[in-house]
C-alpha positions as CSV (number, residue, x, y, z in Angstrom):
1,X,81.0,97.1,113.0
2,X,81.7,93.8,115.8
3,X,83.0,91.4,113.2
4,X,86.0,92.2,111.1
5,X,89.8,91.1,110.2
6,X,92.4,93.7,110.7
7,X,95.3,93.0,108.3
8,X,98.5,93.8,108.1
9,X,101.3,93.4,105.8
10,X,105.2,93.9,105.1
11,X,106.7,93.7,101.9
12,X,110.6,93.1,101.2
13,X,110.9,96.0,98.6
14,X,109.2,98.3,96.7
15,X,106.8,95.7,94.7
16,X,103.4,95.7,96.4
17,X,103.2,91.8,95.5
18,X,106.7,91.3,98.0
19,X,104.6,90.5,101.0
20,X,107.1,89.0,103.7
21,X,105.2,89.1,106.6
22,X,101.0,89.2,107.6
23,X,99.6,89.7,111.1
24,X,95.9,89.0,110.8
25,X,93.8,89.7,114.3
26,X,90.3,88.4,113.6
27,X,87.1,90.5,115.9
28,X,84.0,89.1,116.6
29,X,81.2,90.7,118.8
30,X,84.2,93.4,119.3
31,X,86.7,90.9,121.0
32,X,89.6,89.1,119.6
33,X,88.9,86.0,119.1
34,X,91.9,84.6,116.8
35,X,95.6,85.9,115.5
36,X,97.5,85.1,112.8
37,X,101.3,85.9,111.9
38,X,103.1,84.0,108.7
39,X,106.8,84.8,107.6
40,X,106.2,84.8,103.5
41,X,108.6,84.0,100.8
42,X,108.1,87.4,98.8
43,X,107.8,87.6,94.9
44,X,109.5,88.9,93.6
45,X,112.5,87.6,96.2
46,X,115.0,90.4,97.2
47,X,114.9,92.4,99.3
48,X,116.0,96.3,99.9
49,X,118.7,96.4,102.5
50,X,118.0,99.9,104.0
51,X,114.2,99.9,103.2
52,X,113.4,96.2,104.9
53,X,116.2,97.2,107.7
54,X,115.0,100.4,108.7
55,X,111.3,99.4,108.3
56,X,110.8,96.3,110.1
57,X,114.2,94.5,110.0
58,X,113.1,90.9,107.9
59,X,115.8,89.7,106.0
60,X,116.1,87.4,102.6
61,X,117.6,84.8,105.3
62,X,114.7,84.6,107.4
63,X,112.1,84.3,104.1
64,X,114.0,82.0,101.9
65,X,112.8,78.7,103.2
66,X,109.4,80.2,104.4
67,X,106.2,79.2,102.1
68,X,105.0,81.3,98.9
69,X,101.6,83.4,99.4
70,X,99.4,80.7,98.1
71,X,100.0,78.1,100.8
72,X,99.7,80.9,103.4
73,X,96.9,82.7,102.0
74,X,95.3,78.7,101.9
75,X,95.7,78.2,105.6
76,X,94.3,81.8,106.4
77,X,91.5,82.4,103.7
78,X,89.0,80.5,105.9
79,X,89.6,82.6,108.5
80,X,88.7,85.7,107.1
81,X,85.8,84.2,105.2
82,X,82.7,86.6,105.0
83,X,84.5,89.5,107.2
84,X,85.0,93.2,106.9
85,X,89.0,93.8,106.2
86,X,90.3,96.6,108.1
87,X,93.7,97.9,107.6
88,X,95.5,101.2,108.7
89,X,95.9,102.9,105.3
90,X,94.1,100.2,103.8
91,X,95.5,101.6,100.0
92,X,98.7,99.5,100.8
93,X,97.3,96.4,102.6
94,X,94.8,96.3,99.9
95,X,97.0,96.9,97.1
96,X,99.5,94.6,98.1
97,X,96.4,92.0,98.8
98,X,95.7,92.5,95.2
99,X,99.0,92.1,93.7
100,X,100.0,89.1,95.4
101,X,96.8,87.3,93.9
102,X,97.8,88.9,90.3
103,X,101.7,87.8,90.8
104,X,100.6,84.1,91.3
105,X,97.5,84.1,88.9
106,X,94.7,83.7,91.7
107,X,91.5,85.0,91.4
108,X,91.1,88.1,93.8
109,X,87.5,88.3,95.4
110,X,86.6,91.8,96.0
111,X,87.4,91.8,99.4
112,X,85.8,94.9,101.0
113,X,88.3,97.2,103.4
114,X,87.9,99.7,105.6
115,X,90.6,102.1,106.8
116,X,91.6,102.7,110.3
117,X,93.3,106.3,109.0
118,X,90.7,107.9,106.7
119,X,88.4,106.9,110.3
120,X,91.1,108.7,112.1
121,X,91.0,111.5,110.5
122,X,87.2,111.9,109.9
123,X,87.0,111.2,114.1
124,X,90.2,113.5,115.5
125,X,90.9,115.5,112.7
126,X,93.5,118.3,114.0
127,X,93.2,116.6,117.2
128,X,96.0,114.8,116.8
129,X,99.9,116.0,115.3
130,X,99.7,113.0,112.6
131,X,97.1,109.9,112.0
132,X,100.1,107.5,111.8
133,X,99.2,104.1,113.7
134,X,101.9,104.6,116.9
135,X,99.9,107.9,116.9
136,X,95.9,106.8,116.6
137,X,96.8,103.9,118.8
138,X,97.6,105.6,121.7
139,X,95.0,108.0,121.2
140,X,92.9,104.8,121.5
141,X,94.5,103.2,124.2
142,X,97.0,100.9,122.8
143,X,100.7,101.5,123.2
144,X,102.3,99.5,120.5
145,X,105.6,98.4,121.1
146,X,106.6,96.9,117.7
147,X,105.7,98.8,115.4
148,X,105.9,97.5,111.5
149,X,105.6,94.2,113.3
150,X,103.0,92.7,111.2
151,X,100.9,91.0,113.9
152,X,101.5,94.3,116.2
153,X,100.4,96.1,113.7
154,X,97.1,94.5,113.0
155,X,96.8,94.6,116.3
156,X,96.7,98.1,116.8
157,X,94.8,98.3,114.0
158,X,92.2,96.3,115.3
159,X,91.7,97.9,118.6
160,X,91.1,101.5,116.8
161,X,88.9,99.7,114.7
162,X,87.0,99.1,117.6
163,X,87.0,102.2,119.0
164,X,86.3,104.2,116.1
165,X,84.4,102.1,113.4
């Protein structure tokens, strides 16, 4: 797999359709060739304190005059037109990529995903202590710095992706 979008996204609390934040790093012939990062203003819009603090730190203040999902997802749709979505533990980048299009009535196209973890695991195995992303990362050369950053993390993602897809 050369061409692909790795995804990633934050949510504000524990509704998979809160997406806050995407980092999107698109691959083609197995080099970045584009990025992505949007704030989002979540739905629904609150956030938990000690969840969104502890996590990745994005506040109600920086999202409230941010744009919904549907003007973001307008602006980054083309981008990932006709590619491969890759996500580390795709189940949650997926799900809340399904969500969002249910919470504002858009129609969801069956996007396919792969998953940088499940890869992880079937390529290390006990190799490694845990298959989280700071983890398979550096196994795969990439030290990331800010993690649950969502454009760090689709970062990362990407470059396993490319190393072990």
């Amino acid at each position: 797999m050369t061409d692909f979008a790795a995804l990633d996204f934050e949510t504000a609390n524990q509704n998979h359709s809160s997406v806050c934040a995407v980092g999107v790093i698109i691959v083609r012939n197995n080099k970045i060739t584009d990025t992505y990062y949007s704030l989002i203003r979540p739905k629904p819009n609150y956030y938990l304190g000690w969840f969104t603090d502890d996590i990745h730190g994005i506040s109600y203040q920086d999202t409230i005059d941010e744009r919904p999902f549907p003007e973001v997802w307008t602006e980054l749709r083309p981008k990932i037109e006709g590619l491969m979505l890759v996500a580390h533990n795709s189940q949650f980048d997926e799900g809340c990529l399904r969500a969002v299009h249910e919470a504002y009535n858009m129609p969801y196209p069956d996007y396919p995903f792969q998953c940088t973890c499940k890869a992880s695991r079937r390529v290390y195995g006990k190799i490694l202590s845990d298959h989280s992303l700071p983890t398979v990362a550096k196994k795969c050369g990439f030290d990331l710095l800010n993690h649950h950053n969502a454009l760090a993390d689709a970062e990362a993602c990407a470059v396993i992706a490319m190393k072990i897809l």
